[in-house]
N, C-alpha and C positions, 0 to 999 in steps of 0.2 A: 371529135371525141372517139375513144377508142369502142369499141365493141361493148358493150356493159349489160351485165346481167336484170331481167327483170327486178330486181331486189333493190340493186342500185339505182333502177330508173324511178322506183317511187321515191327510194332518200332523196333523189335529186328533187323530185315533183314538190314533194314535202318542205325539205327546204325553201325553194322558191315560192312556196306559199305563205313562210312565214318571215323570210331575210330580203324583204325583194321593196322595192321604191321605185327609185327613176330606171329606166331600162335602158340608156342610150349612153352612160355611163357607169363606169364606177372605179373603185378607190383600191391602191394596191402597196406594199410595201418589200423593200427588200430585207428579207431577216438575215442577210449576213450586216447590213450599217444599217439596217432601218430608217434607211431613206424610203421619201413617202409620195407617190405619183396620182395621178387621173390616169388614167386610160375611158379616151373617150370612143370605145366603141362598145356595141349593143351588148347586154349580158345574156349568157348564152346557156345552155348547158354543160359546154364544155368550161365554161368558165368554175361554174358552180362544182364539178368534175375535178378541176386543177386545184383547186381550192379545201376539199375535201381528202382528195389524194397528197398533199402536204408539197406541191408543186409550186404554184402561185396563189398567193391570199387575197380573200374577195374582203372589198370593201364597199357596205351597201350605203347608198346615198340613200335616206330614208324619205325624202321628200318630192311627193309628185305634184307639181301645182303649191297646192294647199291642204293635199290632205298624205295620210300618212298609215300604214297595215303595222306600225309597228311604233315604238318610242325604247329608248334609252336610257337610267339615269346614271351618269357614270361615277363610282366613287376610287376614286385613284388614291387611294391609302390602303395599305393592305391591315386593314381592320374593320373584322364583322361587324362592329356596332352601330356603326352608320346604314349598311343596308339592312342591315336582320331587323332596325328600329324602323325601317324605310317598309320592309314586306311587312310586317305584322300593321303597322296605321293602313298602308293602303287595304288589307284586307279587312280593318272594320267598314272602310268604303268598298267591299266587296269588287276590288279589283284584282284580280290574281296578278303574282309578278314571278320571274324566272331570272334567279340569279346567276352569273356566270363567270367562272375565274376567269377574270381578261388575260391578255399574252405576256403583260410585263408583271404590274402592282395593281391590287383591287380590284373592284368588281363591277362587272355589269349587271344592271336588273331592267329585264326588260320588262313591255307590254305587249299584248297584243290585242288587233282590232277586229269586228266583224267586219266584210261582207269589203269594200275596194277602200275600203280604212277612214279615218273620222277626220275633222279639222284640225292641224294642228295644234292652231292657237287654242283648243278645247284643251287637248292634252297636258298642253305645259303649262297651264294655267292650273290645272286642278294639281299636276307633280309639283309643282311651286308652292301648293299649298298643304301637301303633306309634308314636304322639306319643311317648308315653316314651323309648322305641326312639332318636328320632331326635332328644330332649333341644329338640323344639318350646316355644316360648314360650307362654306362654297361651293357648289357639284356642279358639274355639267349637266345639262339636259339633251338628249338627240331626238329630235333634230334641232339644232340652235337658234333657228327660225321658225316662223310662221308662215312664212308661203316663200317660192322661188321668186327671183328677181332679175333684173336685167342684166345688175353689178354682178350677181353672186348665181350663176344659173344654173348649178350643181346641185349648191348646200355646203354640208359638210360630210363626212362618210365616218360609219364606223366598222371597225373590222367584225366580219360574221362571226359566230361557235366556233368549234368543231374543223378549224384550221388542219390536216392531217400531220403536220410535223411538229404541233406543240400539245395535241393529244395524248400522246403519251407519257408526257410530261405533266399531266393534271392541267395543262392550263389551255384557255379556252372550250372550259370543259362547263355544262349544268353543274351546279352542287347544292344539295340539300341543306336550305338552312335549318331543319330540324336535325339535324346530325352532323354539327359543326364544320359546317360547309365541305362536306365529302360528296367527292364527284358520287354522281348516279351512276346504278354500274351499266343500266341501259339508257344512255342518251338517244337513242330514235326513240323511245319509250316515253322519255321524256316530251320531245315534239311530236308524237300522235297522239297525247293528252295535252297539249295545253287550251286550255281555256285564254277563247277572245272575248274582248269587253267591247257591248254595244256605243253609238253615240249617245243613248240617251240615258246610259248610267252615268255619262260624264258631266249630262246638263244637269238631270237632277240633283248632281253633289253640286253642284254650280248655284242652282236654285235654291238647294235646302240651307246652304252654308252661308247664300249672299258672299260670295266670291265673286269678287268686282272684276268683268272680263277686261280681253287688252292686255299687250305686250308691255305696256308701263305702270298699271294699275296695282301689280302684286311686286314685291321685291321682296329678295332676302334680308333677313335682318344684318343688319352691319356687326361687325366683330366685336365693337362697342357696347350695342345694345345685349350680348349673348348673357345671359343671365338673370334679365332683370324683367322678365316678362311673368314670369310666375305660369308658364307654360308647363302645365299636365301632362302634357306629352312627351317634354323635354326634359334631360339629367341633369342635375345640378352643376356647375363647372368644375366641382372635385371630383364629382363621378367621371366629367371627361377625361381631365387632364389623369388619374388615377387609369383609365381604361386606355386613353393613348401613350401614357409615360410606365404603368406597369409603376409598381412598388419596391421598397428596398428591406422595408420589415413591416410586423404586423400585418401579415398577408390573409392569415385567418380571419381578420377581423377587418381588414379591408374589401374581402369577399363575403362577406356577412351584409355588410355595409353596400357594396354596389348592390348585391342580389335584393337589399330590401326596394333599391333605385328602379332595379329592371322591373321589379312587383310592380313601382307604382303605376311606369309607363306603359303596361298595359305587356309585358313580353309573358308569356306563359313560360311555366317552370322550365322545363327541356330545352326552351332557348335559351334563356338563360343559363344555365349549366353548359351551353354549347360557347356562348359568349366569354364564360368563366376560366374555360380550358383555353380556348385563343389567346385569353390576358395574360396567362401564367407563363408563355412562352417569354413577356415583354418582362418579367420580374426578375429582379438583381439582388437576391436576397445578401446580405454580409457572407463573410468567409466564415463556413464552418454551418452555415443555414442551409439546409435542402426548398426545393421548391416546393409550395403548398400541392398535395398528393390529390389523385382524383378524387378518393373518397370524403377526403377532408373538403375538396369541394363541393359532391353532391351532398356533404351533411349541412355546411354553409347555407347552402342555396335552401334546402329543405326546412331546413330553421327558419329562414327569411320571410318562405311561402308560407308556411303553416301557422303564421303569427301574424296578426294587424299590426306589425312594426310600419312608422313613414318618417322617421326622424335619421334625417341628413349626422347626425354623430359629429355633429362642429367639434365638440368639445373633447372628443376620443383622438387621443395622438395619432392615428393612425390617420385621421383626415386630417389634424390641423396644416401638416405641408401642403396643403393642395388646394386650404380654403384660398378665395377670390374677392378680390375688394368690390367686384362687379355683381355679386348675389348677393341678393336680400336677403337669402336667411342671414349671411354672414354678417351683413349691415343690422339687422336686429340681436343677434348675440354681441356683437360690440358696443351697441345700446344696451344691453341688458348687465353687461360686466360691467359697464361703470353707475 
């Protein structure tokens, strides 16, 4: 490594204390075809150097043995809703998370652990259980395992932050989900505050919750079941399909309608409003329609908050395209029509 300023040697330190796993490998890609390799020798600081410098991308294998300084959840849709629902649950379980615009689509939200990192199977067992929580779609989790194995004696790797050639580009960059996922303008700022999470906040939600440990004990709910759990935590399926398909009219009144959604699930006003502006980019209003205005969103959202509104609006044209035969409110209002 070349010559490097005191300055540079703590980023470098820094980093390594927070992207770092197995040390005798790790994971790389070429960004002209995004072909994807091992490189099996020791990681280094030149490595972490090349990688920062926007030379060669570091891919950290997150798993040492069995335990782990760091987790993953990956959401590969480039829509806020799934993670901004993913940080605000985990932090009524008082774990802080750190979102990050991956290199392609979507986002990463990490963790992090105290002191030579906690069990894995801890970890994805209690993210398993706030994805449930929050009736998330498929996600990845990193590390993908529970402990290293004889078959598999790597893991899996995922690419670090702070890549130096997609930086300036916004991507693999922090961003704030209280301000509609906009990059932090200081990223080391960002990792010389982050807050790690001990092992034994992990057991206790384990404890408090009766969350059955074990690699097959918890599972995602199937596509089938998505709706019909009556989950508090989770949007109705016209609030989804409306937040991932974006609208074609009645947009005032379909962001009245989710914002009363994000109220229920526990998002505070400001995320929501953050949520509101990412959706308006997906809306297709008719020719001759403008896009719903920022302020006509924060007055949406502010009406929604400031009112004990909880009613899903089945019967408001503006939801019926989107209701779902799979939700029970749906299945009680076609009870009640006839």
């Amino acid at each position: 490594m070349k010559r490097t300023s005191r300055s540079l040697q703590r980023k470098i330190r820094l980093f390594r204390s927070l992207f770092s796993g197995l040390d005798r490998a790790y994971g790389t890609y070429d960004p002209s075809s995004g072909a994807v390799r091992i490189v099996k020798r020791r990681v280094t600081d030149n490595v972490i150097y090349n990688h920062l410098r926007g030379i060669q991308p570091y891919g950290v294998f997150l798993l040492r043995g069995n335990r782990i300084r760091a987790a993953v959840v990956d959401f590969d849709v480039f829509d806020v809703t799934w993670p901004l629902s993913f940080i605000h649950r985990a932090a009524h379980y008082r774990l802080p998370c750190y979102a990050e615009r991956s290199k392609s689509k979507g986002y990463h939200v990490w963790m992090f652990f105290e002191g030579d990192g906690v069990l894995a199977s801890t970890v994805r067992v209690v993210v398993r259980h706030v994805l449930n929580e929050i009736e998330a779609p498929p996600t990845e989790i990193f590390p993908k395992q529970d402990r290293l194995v004889p078959q598999k004696p790597y893991g899996n790797f995922i690419n670090a932050p702070l890549f130096g050639a997609l930086v300036p580009k916004g991507k693999t960059v922090f961003v704030d989900p209280e301000n509609a996922f906009q990059p932090y303008p200081d990223q080391w700022d960002v990792l010389e505050n982050v807050q790690r999470i001990a092992e034994r906040q992990l057991d206790d939600i384990i404890e408090i919750n009766q969350i059955p440990r074990g690699e097959s004990s918890i599972h995602y709910r199937g596509e089938e079941e998505k709706g019909t759990t009556g989950n508090r935590f989770a949007l109705p399926p016209c609030a989804r399909a409306m937040l991932e398909q974006g609208v074609t009219e009645y947009q005032r009144v379909a962001c009245f309608r989710l914002a009363v959604q994000l109220k229920r699930i526990g998002l505070p006003q400001d995320a929501a409003i953050a949520v509101m502006r990412e959706w308006t980019k997906k809306n297709r209003p008719h020719p001759g329609k403008g896009i719903i205005t920022s302020e006509e969103i924060l007055g949406q959202v502010k009406s929604a908050y400031d009112r004990p509104y909880q009613s899903c609006g089945c019967e408001d044209p503006a939801i019926r395209p989107f209701c779902d035969a799979s939700c029970p409110i749906f299945s009680k209002v076609q009870i009640e029509r006839r």
